[in-house]
ROGU-946052 format. One line per field, with one value per residue: residue number from 1; residue in one letter; x, y, z of N, C-alpha, C, O in turn. Coordinates in pm, whole numbers, m for minus. Each point is the difference from the previous one (the first is absolute). Example, Ala and Ser with C-alpha at 12.3 -4.5 7.8 and 13.67 -1.06 7.14 Angstrom:
residues 2
marfi (1_2)
vexse (A_S)
n_X (1319_m139)
n_Y (m569_107)
n_Z (780_m138)
ca_X (m89_82)
ca_Y (119_119)
ca_Z (0_6)
c_X (90_m77)
c_Y (120_109)
c_Z (0_73)
o_X (104_51)
o_Y (m2_111)
o_Z (66_17)
end
This chain:
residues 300
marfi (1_2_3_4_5_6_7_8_9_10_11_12_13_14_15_16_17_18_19_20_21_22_23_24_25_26_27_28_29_30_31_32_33_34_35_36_37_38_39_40_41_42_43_44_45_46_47_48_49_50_51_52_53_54_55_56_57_58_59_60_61_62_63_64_65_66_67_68_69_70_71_72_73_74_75_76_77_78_79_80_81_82_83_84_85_86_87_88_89_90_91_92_93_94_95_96_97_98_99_100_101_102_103_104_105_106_107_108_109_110_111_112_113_114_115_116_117_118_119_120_121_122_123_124_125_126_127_128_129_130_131_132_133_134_135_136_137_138_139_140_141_142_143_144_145_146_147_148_149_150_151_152_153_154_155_156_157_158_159_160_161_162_163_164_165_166_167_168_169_170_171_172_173_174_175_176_177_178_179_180_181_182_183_184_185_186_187_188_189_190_191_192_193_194_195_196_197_198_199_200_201_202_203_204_205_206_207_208_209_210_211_212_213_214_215_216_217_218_219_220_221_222_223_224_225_226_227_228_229_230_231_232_233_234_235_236_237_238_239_240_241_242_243_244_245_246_247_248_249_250_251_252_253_254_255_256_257_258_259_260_261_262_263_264_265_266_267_268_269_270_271_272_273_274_275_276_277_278_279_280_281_282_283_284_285_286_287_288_289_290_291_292_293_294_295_296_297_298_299_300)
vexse (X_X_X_X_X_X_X_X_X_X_X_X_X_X_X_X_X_X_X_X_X_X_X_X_X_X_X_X_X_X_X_X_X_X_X_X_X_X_X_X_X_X_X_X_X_X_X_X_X_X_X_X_X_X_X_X_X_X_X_X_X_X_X_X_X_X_X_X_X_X_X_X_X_X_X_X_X_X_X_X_X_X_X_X_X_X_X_X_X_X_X_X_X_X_X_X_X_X_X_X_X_X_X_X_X_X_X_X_X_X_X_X_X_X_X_X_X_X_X_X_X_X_X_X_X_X_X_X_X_X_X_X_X_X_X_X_X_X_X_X_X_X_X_X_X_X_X_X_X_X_X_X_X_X_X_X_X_X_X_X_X_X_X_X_X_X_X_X_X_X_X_X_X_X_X_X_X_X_X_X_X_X_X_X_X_X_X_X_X_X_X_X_X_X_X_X_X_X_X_X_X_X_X_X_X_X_X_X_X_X_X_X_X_X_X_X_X_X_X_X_X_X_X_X_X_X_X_X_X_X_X_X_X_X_X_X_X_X_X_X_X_X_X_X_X_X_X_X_X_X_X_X_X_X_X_X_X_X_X_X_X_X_X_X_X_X_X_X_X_X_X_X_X_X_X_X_X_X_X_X_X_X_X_X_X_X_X_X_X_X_X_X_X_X_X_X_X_X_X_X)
n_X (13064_m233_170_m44_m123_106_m148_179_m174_217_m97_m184_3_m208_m103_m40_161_192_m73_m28_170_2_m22_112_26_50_m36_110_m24_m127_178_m210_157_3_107_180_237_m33_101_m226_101_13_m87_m142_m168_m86_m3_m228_127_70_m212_m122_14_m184_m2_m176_108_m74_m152_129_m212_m116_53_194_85_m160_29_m200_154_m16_61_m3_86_m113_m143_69_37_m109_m79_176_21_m182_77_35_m224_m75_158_21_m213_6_109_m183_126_m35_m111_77_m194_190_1_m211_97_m183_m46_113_m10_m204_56_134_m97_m90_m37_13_m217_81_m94_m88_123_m206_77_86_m48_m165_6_53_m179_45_150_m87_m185_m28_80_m113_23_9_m203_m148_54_m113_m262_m9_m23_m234_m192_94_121_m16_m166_m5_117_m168_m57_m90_157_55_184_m179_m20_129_m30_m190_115_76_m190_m73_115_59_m255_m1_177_m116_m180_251_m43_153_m29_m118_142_m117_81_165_m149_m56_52_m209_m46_66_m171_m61_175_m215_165_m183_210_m46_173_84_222_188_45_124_162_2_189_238_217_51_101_207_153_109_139_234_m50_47_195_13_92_216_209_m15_110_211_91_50_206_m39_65_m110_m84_70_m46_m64_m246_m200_102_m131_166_25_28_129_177_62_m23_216_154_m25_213_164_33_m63_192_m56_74_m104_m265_10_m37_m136_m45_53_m71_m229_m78_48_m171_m215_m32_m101_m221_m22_100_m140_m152_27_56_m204_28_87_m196_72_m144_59_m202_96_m134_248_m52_86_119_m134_m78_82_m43_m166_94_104_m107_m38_163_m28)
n_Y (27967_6_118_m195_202_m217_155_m79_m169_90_m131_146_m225_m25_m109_28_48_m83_m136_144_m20_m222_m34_143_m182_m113_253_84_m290_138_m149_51_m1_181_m201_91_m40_m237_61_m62_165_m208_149_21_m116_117_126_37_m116_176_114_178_m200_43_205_32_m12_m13_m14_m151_46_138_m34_m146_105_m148_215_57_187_m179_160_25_m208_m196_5_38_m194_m205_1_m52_m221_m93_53_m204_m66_24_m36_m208_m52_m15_m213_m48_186_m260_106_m248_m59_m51_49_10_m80_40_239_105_m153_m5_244_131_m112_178_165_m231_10_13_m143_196_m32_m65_m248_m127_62_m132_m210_88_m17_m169_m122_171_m18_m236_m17_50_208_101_32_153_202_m23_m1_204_130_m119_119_200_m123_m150_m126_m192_m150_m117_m125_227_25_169_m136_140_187_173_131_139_178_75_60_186_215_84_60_200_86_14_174_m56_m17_m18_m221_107_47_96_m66_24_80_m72_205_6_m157_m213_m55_175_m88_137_m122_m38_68_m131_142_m215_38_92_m223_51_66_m153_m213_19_57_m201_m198_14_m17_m218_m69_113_m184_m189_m8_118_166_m43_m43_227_27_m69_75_120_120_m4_192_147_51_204_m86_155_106_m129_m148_135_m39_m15_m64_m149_163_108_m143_6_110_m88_m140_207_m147_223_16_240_75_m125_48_163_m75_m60_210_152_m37_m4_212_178_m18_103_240_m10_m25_208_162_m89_m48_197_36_m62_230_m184_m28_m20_172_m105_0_192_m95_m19_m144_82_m212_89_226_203_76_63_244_37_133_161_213_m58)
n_Z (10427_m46_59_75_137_71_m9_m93_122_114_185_m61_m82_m76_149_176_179_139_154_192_187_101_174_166_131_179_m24_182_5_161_34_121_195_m27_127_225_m133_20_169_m53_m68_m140_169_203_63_m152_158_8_m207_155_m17_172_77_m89_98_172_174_m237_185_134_m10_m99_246_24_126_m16_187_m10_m151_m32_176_m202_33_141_184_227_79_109_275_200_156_47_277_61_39_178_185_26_110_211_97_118_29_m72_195_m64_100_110_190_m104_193_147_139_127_166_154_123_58_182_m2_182_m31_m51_200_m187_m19_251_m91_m53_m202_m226_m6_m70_m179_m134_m22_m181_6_m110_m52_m199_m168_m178_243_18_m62_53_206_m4_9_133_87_m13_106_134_m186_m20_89_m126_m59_164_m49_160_m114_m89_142_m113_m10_209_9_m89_249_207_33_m68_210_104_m100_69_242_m37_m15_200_124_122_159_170_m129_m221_153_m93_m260_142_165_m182_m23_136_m78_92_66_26_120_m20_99_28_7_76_m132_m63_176_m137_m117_m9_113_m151_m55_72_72_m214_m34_201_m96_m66_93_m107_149_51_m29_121_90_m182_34_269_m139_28_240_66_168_m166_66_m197_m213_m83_16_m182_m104_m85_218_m171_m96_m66_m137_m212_m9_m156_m174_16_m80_m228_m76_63_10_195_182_42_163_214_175_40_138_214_129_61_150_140_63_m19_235_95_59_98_206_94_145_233_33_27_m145_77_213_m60_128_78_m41_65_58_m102_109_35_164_m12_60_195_97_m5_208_149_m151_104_183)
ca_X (m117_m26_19_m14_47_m38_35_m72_98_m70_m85_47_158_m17_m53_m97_90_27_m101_m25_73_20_m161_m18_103_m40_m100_m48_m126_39_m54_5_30_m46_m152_m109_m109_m132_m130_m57_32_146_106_109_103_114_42_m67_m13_m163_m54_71_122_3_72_m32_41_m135_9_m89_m2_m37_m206_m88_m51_m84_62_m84_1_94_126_91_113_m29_m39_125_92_m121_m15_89_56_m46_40_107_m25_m74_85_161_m76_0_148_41_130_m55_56_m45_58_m59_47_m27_56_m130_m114_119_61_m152_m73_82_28_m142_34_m121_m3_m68_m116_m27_m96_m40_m24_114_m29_m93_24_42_m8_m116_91_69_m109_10_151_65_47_114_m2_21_169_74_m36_64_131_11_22_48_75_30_m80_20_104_m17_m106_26_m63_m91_m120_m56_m29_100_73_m55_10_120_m31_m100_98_38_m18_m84_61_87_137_m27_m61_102_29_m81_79_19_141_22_m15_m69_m82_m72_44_116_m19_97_m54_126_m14_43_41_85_59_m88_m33_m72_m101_m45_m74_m85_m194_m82_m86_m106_m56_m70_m24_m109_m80_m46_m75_m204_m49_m117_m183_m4_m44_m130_m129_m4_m88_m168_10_37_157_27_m55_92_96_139_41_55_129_92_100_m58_m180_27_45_m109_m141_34_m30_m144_m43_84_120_13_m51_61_142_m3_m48_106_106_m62_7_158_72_m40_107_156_36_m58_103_139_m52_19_123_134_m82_74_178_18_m42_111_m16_m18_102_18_30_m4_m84_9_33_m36_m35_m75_m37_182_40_m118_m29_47_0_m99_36_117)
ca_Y (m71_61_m88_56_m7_m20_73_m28_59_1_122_129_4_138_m62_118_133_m91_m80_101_26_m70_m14_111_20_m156_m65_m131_55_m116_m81_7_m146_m34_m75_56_160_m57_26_114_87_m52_86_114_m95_m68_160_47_125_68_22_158_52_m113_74_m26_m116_m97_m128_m80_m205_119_68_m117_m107_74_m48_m126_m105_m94_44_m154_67_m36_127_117_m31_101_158_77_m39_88_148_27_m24_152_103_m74_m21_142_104_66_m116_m30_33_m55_89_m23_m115_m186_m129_m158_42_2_m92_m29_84_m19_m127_m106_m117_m63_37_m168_m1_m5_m123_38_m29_37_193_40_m45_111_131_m8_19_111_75_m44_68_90_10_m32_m136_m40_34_m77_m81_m39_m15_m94_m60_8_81_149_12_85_109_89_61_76_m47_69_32_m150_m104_m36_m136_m92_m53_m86_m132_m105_m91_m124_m84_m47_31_m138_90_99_152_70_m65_27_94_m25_0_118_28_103_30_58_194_66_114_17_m47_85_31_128_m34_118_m34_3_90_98_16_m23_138_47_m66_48_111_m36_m62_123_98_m44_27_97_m19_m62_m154_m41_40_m49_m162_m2_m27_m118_m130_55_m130_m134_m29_m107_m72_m64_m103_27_90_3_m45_103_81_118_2_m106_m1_122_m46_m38_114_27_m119_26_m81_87_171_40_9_m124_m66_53_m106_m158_36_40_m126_m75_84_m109_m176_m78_m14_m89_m117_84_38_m146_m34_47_m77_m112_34_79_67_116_69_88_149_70_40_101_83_97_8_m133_9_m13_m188_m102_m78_m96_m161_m39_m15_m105)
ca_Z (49_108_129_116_92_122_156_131_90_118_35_47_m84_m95_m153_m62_m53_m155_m136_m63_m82_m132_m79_m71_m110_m141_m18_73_122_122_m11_133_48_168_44_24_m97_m58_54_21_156_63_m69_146_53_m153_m40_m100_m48_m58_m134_m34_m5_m135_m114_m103_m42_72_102_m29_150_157_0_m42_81_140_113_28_m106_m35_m95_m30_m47_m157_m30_m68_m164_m116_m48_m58_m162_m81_m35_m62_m142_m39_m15_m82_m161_m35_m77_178_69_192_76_91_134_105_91_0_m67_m80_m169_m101_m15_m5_m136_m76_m60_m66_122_m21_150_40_77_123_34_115_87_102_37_99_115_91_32_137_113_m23_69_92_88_m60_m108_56_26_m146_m82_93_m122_m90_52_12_m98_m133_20_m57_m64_145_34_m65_25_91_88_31_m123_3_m109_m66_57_m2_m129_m48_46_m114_m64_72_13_m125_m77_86_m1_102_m90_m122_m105_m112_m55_m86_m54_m78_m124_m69_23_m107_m73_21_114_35_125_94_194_19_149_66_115_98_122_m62_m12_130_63_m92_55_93_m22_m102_120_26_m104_m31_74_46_m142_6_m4_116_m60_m124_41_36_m84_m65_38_m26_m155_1_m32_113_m62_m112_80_0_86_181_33_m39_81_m1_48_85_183_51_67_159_83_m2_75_124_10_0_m7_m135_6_4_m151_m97_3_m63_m172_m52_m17_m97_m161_m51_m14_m154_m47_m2_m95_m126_m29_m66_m112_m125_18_m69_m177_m83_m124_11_m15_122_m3_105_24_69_m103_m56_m122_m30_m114_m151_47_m48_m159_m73_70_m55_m180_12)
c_X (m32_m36_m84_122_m2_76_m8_146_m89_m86_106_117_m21_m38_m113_11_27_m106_m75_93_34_m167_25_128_m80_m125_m128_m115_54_m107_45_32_m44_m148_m96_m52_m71_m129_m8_m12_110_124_108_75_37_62_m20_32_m118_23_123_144_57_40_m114_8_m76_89_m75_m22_42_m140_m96_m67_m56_44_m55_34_148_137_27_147_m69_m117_91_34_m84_m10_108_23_m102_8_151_49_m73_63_71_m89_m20_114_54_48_m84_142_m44_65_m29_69_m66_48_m19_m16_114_51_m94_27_152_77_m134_m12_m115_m25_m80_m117_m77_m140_m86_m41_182_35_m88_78_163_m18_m112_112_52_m92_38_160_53_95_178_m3_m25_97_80_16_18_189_106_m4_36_70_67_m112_m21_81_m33_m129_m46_m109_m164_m123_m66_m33_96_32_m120_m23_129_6_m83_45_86_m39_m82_145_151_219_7_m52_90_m11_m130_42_63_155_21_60_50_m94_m93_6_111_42_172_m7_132_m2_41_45_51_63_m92_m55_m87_m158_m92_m33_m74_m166_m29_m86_m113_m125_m68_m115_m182_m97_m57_m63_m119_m1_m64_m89_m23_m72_m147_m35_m7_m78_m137_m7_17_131_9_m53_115_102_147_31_11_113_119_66_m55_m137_m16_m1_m111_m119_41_m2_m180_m126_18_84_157_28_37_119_47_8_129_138_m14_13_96_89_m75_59_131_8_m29_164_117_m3_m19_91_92_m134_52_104_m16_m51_100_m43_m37_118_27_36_43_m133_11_136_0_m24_m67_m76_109_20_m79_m25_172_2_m117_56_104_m45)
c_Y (47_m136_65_m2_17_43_m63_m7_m3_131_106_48_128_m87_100_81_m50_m30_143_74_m81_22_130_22_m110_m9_m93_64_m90_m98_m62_m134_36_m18_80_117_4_29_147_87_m28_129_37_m167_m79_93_m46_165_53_m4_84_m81_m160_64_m72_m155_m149_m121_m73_m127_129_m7_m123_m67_59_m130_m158_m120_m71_10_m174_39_m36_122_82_m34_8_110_73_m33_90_85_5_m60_109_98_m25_10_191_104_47_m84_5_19_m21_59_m59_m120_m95_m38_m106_55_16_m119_m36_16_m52_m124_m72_m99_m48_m57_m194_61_m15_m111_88_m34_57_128_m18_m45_60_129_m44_m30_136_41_m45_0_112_m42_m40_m172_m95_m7_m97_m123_m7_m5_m129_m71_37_176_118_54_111_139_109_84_5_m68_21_15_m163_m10_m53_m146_m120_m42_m52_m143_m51_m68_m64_m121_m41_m71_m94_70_146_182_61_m86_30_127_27_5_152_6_150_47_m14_143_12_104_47_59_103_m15_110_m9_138_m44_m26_69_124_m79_m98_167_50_m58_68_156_m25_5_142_115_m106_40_125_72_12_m135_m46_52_m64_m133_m3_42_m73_m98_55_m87_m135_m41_m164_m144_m44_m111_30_142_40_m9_51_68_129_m6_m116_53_122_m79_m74_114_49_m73_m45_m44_70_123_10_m22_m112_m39_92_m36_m102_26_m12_m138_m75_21_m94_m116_23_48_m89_m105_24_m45_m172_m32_72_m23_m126_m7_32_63_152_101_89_147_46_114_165_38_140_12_m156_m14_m81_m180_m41_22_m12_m202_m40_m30_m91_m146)
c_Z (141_136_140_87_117_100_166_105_150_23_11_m79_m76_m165_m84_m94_m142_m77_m69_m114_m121_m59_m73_m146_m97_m3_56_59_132_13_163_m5_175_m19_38_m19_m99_95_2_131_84_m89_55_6_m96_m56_m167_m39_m18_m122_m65_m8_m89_m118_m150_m108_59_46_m51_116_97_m16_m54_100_132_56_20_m106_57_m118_m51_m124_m172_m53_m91_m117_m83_m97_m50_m185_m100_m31_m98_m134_m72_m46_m67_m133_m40_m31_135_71_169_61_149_133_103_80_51_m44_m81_m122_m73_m71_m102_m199_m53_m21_m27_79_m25_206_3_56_128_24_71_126_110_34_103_81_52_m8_114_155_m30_83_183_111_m80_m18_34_28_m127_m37_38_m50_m144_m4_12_m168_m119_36_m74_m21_153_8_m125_m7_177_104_38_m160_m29_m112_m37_47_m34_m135_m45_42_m128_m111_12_m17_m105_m104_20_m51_58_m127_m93_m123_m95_m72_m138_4_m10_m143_m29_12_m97_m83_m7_117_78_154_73_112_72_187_85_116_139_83_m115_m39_87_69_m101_38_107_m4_m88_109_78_m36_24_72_63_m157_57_3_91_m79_m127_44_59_m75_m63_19_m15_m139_m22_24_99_m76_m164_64_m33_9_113_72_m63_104_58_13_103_112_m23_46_103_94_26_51_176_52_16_12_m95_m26_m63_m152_m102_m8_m79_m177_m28_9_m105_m162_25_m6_m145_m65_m22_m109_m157_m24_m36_m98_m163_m82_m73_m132_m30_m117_28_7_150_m9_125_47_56_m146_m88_m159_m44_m118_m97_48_m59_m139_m65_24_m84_m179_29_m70)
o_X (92_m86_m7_98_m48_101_m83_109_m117_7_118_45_99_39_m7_m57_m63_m12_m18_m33_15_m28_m41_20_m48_m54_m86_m37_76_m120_113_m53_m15_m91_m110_m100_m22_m108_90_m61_42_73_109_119_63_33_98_m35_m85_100_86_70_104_20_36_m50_5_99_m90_95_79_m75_m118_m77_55_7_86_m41_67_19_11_7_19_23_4_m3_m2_21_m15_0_59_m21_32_106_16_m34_38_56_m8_0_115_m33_m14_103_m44_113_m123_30_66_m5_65_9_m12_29_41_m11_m21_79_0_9_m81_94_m58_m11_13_m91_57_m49_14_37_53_41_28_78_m62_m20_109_52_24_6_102_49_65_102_60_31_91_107_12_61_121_85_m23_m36_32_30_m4_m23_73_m18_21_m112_m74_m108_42_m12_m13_23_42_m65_27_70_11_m26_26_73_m38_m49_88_114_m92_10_m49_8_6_m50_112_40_m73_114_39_m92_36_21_36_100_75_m98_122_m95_102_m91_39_m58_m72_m122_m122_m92_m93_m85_m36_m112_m119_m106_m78_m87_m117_m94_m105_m104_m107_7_m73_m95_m46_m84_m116_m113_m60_m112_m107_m65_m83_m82_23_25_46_32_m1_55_91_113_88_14_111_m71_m41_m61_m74_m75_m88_m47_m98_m65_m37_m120_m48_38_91_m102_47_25_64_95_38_72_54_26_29_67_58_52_26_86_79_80_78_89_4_2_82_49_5_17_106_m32_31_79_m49_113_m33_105_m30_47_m99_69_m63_m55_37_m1_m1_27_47_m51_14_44_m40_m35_69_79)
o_Y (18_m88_123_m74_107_m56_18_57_m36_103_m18_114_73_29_10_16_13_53_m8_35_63_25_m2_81_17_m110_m64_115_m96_25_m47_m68_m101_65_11_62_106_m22_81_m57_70_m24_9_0_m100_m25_m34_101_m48_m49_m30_85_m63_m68_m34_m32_m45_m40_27_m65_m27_10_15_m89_93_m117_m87_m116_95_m60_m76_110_60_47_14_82_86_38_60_64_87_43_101_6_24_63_100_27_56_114_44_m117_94_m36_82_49_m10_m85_m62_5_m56_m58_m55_21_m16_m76_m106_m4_m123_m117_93_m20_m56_79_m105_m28_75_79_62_31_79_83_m27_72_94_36_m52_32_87_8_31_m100_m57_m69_m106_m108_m38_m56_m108_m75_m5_m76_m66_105_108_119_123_107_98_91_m92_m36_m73_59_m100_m122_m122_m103_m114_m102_m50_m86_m109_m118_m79_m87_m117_m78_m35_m48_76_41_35_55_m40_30_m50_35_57_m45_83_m60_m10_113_117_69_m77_72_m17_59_64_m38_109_m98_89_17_6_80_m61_21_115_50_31_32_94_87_38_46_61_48_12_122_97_m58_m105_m67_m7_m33_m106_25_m14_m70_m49_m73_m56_m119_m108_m92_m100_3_m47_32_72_56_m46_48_72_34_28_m42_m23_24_m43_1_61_26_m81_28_m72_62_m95_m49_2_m31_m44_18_m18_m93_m84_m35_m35_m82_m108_m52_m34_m92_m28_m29_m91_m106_m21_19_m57_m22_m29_m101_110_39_69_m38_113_50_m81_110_72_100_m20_88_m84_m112_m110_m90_m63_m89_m22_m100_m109_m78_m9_m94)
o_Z (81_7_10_m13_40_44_89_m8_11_m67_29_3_3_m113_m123_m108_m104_m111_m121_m114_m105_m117_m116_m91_m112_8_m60_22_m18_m10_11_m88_69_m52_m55_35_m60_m56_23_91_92_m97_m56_m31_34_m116_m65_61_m74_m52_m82_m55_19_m100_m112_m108_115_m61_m80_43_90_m97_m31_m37_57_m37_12_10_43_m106_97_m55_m106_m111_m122_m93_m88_m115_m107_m105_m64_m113_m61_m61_m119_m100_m61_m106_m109_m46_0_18_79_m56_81_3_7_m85_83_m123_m89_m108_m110_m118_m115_m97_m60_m94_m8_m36_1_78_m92_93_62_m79_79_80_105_113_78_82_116_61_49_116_m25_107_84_122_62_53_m87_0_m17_m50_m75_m22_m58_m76_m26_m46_m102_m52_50_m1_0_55_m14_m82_80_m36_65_m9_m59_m14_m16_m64_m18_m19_m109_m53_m56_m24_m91_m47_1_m81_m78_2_28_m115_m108_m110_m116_m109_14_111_m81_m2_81_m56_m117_44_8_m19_60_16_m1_52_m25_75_m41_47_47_7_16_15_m51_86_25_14_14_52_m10_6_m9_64_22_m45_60_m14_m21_53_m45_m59_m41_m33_m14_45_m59_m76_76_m54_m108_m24_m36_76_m71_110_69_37_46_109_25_89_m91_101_95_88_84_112_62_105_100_11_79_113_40_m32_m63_m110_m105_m71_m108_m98_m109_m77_m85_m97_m102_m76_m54_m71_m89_m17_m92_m80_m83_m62_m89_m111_m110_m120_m55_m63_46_m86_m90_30_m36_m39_88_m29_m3_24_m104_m68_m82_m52_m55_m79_m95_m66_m120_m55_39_m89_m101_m1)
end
């Protein structure tokens, strides 16, 4: 019986590599889990596989969304779930790929999401506007502390959709969280890690490679595209500190620092959010024989 499978894991770990390689053995197509490689021209700072080096092999939830639309985790499932009923009805093994946390959990425990108020969504995304997003965090901190500790100081929607259910819901945010389970599909679920310090020098040569890429020139044409106007691509890692650098908050150097740590915290947070899935299998990422690991960790 044909199962999906889920690649995932922290930034920079080498999830790519793999999901091409199992997609080329089982058949598969990729089926994208990062949020912000759903937008269109968001490529140099989500290190988006180009086209030329997909071995041919179709993606899928890449290139959906213009900067000005609203990444949501219930969106994603949607849409993904279809893609992977598509493929499982067509005989092609999904070969899910990617490190959001929310969209993973989202797509493979059938996380059903609490409805949103729009009066209490305004009334703090209108305080987010008025002290920012460190002082928000602060706030929610106070009231529901893990929920704090798991999302990044600096990503105002997140935090203001974790106040909202808070207070629509009179519980703290994880408890709308679904039970870890049986995945959906039967999904069989690989993590992929590598030793700290080795992939802390990886985000930083990533980090680099980005910028001496173009991503500035990438982030100014964007804002021709509206980017400054998206409320969740704007705040993506990387483009965040460049439209500060461009703003003059800034120098380059700076906004290229500000990346590289911003990258590791998110890792860090990757990484214990994972740790609390036993249903995953841990790979070594700097293996040499990570391929031979992951399909016997698949015929087990």
């Amino acid at each position: 019986m044909i199962a999906p499978v889920a690649v995932i894991g922290p930034t920079a770990s080498g999830k790519s590599a793999l999901a091409l390689d199992l997609a080329e053995r089982l058949d598969g197509e990729i089926i994208n889990v990062d949020a912000m490689q759903q937008y269109r021209g968001m490529d140099i700072g989500t290190a988006k596989l180009p086209v030329a080096e997909r071995r041919g092999i179709a993606h899928h939830q890449l290139d959906v969304l213009d900067v000005t639309e609203t990444a949501t985790v219930a969106g994603y499932k949607t849409a993904a779930t279809a893609d992977v009923e598509a493929l499982l009805a067509a005989g092609r093994t999904p070969i899910i790929v990617g490190g959001s946390m929310m969209y993973i959990q989202g797509l493979l425990d059938d996380w059903e999401f609490p409805a949103t108020d729009p009066t209490v969504r305004a009334k703090y995304e209108a305080l987010l506007v008025e002290i920012g997003p460190l002082a928000l965090h602060a706030k929610l901190a106070e009231v529901d502390p893990t929920a704090a500790g798991t999302i990044l100081d600096s990503d105002g929607r997140r935090i203001v959709r974790a106040l909202e259910v808070v207070e629509i819901t009179g519980r703290p945010f994880a408890a709308s969280q679904p039970t870890i389970g049986e995945p959906r599909w039967g999904t069989r679920i690989l993590t992929l890690d590598r030793e700290r310090e080795a992939l802390d020098e990886r985000i930083r040569v990533r980090t680099a490679a980005m910028f001496a890429d173009g991503l500035v020139d990438e982030v100014e044409a964007l804002c021709a595209r509206g980017l400054r106007e998206g409320r969740t691509a704007s705040q993506a890692i990387g483009y965040a500190q460049v439209l500060a650098h461009l703003d003059g908050v800034y120098d380059l150097d700076e906004a290229q620092e500000r990346t590289f740590f911003g990258t590791r915290r998110y890792v860090r947070r990757q990484r214990s959010w994972f740790r609390r899935d036993n249903r995953a299998v841990w790979l070594d990422a700097a293996d040499d024989r990570l391929l031979d690991n992951a399909l016997r960790a698949l015929d087990a």
